[in-house]
N, CA and C of each residue as an Amber inpcrd file, in Angstrom:
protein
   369
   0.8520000  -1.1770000   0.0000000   0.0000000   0.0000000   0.0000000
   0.8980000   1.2410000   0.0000000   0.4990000   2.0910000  -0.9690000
   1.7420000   3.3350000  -1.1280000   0.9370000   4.6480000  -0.3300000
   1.2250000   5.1000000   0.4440000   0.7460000   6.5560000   1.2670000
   0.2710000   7.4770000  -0.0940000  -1.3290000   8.0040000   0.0310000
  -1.8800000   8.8340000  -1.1440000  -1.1090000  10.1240000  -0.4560000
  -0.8690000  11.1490000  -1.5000000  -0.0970000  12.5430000  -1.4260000
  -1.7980000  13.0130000  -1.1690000  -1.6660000  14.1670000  -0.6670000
  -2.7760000  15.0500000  -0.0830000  -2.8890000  16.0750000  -1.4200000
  -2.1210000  16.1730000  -1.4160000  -1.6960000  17.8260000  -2.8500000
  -2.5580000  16.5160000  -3.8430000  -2.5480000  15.3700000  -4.0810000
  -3.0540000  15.2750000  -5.3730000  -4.8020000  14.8200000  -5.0460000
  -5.0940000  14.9530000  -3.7840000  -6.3230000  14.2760000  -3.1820000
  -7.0040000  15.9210000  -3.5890000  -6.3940000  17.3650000  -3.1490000
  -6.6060000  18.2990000  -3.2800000  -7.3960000  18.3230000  -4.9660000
  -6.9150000  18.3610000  -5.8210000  -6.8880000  18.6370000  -6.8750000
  -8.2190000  17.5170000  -7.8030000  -9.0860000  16.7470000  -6.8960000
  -9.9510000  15.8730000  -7.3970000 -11.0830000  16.8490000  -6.9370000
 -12.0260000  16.1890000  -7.5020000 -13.3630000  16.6870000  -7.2520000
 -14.4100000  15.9910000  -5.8990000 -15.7580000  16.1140000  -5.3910000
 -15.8460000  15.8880000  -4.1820000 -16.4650000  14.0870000  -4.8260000
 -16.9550000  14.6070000  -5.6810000 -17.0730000  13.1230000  -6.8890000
 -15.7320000  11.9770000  -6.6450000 -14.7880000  12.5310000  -7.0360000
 -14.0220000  11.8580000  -7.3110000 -13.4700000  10.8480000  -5.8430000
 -13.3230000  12.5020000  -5.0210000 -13.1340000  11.9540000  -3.5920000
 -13.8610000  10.6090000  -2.9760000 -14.7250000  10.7920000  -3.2480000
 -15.6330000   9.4600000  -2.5930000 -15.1550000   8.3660000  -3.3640000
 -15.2950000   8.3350000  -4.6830000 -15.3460000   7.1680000  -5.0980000
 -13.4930000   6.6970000  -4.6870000 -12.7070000   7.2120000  -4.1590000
 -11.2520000   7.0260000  -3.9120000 -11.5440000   6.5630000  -2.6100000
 -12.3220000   7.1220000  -2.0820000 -12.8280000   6.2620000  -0.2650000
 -13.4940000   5.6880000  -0.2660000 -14.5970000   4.7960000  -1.4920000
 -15.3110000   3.5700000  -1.3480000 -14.1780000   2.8970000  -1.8260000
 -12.9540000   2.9010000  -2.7170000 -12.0870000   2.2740000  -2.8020000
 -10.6470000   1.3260000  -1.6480000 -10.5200000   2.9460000  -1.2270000
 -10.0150000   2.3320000   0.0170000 -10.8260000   1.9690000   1.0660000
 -12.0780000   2.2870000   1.5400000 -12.4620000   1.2730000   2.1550000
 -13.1020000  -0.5370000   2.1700000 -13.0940000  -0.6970000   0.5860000
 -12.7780000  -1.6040000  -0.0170000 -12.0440000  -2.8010000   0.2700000
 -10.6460000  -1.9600000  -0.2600000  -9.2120000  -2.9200000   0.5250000
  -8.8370000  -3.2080000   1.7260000  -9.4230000  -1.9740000   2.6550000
  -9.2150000  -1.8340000   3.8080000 -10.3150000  -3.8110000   4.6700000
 -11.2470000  -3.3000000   3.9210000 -12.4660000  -4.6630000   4.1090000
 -11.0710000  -6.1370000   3.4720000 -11.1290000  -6.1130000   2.1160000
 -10.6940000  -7.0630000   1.7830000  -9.1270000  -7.4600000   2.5790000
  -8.3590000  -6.8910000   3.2200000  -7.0840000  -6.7470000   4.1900000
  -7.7270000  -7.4750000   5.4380000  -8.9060000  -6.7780000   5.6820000
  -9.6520000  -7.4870000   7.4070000  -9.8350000  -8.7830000   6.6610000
 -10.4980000  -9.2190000   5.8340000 -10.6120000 -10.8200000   5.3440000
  -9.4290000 -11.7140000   5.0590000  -8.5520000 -11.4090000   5.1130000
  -7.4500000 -11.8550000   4.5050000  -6.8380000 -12.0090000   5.8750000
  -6.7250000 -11.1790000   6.9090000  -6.0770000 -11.2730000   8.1360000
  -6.8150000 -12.0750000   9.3640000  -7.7330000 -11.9080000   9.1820000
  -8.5420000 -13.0680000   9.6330000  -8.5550000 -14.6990000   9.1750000
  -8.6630000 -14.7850000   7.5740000  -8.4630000 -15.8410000   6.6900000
  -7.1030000 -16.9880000   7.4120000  -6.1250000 -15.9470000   7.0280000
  -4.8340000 -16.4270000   7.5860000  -4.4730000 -16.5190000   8.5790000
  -4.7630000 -16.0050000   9.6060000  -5.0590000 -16.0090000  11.0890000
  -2.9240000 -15.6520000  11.7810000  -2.7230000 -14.9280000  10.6400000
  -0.9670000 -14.2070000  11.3260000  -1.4050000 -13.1200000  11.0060000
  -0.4040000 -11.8790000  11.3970000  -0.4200000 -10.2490000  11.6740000
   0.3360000 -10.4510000  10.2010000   0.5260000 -10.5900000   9.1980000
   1.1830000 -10.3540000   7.9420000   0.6450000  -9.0690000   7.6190000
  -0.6370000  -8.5160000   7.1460000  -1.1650000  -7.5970000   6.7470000
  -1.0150000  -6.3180000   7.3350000  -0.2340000  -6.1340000   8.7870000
  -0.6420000  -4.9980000   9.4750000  -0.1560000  -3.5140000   9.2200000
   1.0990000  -3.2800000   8.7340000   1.2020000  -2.3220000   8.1100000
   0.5530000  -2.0960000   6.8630000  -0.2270000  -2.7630000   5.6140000
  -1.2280000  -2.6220000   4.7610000  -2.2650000  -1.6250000   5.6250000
  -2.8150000  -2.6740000   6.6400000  -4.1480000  -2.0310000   7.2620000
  -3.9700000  -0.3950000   7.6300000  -2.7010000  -0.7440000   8.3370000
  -2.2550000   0.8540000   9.1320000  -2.3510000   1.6920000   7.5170000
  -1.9640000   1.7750000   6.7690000  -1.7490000   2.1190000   5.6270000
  -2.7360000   3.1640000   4.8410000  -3.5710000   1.6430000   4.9400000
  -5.0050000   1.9890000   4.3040000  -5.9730000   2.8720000   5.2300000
  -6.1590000   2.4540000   6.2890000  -6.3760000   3.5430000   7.4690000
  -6.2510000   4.5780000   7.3490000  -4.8840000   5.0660000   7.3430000
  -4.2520000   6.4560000   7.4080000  -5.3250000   7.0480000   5.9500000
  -4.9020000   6.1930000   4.9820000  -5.3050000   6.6430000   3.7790000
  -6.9020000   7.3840000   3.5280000  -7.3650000   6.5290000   4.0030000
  -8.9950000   6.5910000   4.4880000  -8.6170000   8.0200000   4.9800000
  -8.7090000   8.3450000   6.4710000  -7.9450000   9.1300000   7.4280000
  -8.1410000  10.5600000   6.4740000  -6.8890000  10.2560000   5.2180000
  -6.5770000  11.3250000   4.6200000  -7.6210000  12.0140000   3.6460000
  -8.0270000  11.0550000   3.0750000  -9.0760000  11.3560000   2.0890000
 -10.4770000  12.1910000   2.6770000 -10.9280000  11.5220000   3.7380000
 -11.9020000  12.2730000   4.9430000 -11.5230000  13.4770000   5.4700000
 -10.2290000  13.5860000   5.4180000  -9.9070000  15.1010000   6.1740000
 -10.0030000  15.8200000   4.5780000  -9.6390000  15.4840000   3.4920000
  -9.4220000  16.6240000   2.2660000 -11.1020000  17.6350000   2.2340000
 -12.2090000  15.9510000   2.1870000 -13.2140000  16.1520000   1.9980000
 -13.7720000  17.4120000   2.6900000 -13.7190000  17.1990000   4.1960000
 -14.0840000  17.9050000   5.2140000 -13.5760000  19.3130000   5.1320000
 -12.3750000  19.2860000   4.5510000 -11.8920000  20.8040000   4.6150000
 -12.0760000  21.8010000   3.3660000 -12.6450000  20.7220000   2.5140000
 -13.3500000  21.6370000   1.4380000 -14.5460000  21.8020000   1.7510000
 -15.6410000  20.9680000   2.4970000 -16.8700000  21.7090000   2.4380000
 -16.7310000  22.5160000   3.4320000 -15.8870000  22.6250000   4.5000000
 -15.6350000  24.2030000   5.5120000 -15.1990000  25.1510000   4.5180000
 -14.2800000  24.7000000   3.3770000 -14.1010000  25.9610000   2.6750000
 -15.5590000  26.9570000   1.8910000 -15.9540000  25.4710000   1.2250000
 -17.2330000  26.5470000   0.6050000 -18.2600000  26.5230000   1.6270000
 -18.3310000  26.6240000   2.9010000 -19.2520000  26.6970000   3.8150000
 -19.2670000  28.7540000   3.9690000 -17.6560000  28.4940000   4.5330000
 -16.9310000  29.6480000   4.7530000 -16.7190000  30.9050000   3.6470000
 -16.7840000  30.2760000   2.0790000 -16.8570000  31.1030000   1.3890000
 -18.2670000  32.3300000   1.0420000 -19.4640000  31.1870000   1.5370000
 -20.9660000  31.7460000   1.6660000 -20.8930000  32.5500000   2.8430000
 -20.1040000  32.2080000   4.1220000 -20.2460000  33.3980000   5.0700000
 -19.4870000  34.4360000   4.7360000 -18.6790000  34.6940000   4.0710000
 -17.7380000  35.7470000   3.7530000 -18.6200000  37.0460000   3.7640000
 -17.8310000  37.8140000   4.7400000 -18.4320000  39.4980000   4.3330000
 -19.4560000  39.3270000   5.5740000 -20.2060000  38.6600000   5.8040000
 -21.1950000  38.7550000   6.7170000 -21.1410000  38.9130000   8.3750000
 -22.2090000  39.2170000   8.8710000 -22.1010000  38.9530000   9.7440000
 -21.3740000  38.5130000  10.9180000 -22.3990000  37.4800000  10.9210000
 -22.3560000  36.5120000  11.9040000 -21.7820000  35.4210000  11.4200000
 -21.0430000  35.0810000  11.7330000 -20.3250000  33.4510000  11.1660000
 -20.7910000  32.1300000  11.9330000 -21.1150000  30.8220000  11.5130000
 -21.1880000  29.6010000  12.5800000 -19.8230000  29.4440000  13.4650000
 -20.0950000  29.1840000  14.7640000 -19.3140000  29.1300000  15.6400000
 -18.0660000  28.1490000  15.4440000 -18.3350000  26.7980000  14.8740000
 -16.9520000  26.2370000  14.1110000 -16.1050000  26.7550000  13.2640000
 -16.7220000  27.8920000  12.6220000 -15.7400000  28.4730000  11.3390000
 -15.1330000  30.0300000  12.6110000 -15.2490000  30.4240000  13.1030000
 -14.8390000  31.3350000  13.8840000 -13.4000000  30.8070000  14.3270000
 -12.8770000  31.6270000  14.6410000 -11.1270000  31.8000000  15.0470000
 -11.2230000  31.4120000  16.6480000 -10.4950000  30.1120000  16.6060000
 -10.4870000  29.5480000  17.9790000 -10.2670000  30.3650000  19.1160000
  -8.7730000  30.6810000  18.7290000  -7.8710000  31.5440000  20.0410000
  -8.2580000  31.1440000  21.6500000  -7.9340000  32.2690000  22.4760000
  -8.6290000  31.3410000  24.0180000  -9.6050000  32.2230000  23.8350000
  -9.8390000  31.4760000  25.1090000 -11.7430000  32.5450000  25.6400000
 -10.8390000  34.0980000  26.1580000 -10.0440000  34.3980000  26.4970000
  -9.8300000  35.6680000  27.1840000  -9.6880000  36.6600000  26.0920000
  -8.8000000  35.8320000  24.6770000  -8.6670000  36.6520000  23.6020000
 -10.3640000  36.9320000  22.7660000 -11.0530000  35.7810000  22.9460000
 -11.8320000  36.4520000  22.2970000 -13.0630000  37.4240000  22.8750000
 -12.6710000  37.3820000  24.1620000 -14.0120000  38.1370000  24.4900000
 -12.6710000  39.8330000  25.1690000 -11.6730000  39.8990000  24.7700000
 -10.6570000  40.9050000  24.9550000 -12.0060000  42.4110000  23.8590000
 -11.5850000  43.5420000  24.3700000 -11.8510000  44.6300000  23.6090000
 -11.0860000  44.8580000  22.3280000 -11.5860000  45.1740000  20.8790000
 -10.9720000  45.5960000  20.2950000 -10.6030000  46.8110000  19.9650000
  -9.4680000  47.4060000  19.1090000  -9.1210000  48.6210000  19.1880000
  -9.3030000  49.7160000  19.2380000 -10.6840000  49.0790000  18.6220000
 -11.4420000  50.7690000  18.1670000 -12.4100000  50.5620000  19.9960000
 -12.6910000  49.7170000  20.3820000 -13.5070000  50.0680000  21.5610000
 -12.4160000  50.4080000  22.7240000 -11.2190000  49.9660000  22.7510000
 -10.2130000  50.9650000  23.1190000 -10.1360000  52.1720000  23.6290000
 -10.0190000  52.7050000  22.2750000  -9.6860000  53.8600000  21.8530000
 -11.1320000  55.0010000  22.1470000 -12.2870000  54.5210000  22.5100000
 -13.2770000  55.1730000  23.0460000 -13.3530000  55.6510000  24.1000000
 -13.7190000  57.0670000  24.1330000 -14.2790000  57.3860000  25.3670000
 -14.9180000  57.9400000  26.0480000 -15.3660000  58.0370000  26.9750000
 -17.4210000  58.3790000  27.3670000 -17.2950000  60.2590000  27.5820000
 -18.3670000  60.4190000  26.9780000 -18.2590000  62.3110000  26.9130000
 -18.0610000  62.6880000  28.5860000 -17.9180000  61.7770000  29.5160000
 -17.4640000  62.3930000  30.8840000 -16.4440000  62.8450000  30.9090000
 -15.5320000  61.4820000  30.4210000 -14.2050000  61.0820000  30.2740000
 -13.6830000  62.4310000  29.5740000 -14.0380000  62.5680000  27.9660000
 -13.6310000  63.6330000  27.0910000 -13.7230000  65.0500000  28.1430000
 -14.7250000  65.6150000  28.3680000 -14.6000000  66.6500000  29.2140000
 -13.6940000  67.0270000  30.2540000 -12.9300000  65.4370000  30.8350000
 -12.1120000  65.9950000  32.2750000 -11.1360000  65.9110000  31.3340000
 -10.8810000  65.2580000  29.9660000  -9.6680000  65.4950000  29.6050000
  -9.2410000  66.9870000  28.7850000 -10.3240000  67.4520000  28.2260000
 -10.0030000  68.3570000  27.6400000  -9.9610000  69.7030000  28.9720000
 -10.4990000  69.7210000  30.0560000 -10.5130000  70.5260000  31.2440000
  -9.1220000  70.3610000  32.1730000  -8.7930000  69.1920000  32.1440000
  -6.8240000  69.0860000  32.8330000  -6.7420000  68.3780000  32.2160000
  -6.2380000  68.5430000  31.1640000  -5.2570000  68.3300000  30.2680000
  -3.9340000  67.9790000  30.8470000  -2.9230000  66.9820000  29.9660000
  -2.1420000  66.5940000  30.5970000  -1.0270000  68.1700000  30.6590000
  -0.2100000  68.1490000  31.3100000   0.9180000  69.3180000  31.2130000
   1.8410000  68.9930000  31.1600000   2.7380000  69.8190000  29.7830000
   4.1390000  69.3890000  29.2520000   4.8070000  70.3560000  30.0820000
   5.7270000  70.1230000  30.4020000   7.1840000  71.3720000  30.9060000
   8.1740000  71.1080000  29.6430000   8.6600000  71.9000000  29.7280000
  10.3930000  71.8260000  29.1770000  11.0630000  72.1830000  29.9810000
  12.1450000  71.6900000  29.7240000  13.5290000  71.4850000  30.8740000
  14.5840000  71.7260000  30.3130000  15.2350000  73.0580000  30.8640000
  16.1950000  74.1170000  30.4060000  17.4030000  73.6240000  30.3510000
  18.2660000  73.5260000  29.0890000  19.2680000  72.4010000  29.3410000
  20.4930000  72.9590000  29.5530000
């Protein structure tokens, strides 16, 4: 069993994809019959193999329909909570810059009333 490249799993269609994972799960079946049949571990790096392979093909799938999931939310809103930017909880519920940079017409008034004061210092 030769390890499938991802870059060329990329480049199939979601068509194509499947029918490459009813394939390997296929062999993967016909490997369990055969290892059973014979009743020794001969097959086990095949299985691991085919596994992974499986494995790989399921992750290509998955990350293209987040892509065009993600491409329909673009610009909007509100996004679904899986497609949102993990980070921790502190970063995401942190203020951003512009709410920062705000400040309440109380605030503005004591600043523009004492103001900070520069000196210069006679050298």
């Amino acid at each position: 069993m030769v390890k499938v490249k991802v870059t060329d799993l990329r480049a199939k269609s979601q068509a194509e994809l499947t029918q490459v994972l009813d394939q390997y799960k296929q062999d993967l079946m016909d490997l369990k019959v055969k290892q059973v049949a014979s009743g020794s571990d001969v097959n086990g790096a095949k299985i691991r193999d085919t596994r992974r392979n499986i494995a790989r093909v399921l992750t290509v799938i998955t990350q293209q329909a987040r892509d065009e999931v993600r491409a329909q939310y673009a610009g909007k809103k509100y996004i679904p909570k899986d497609l949102r930017a993990k980070k921790t909880r502190a970063l995401r519920r942190a203020l951003t810059a512009d709410e920062l940079s705000r400040t309440t017409v109380r605030q503005q008034k004591k600043n523009a009333l004492f103001a900070r004061r520069q000196y210069a210092i006679k050298a």
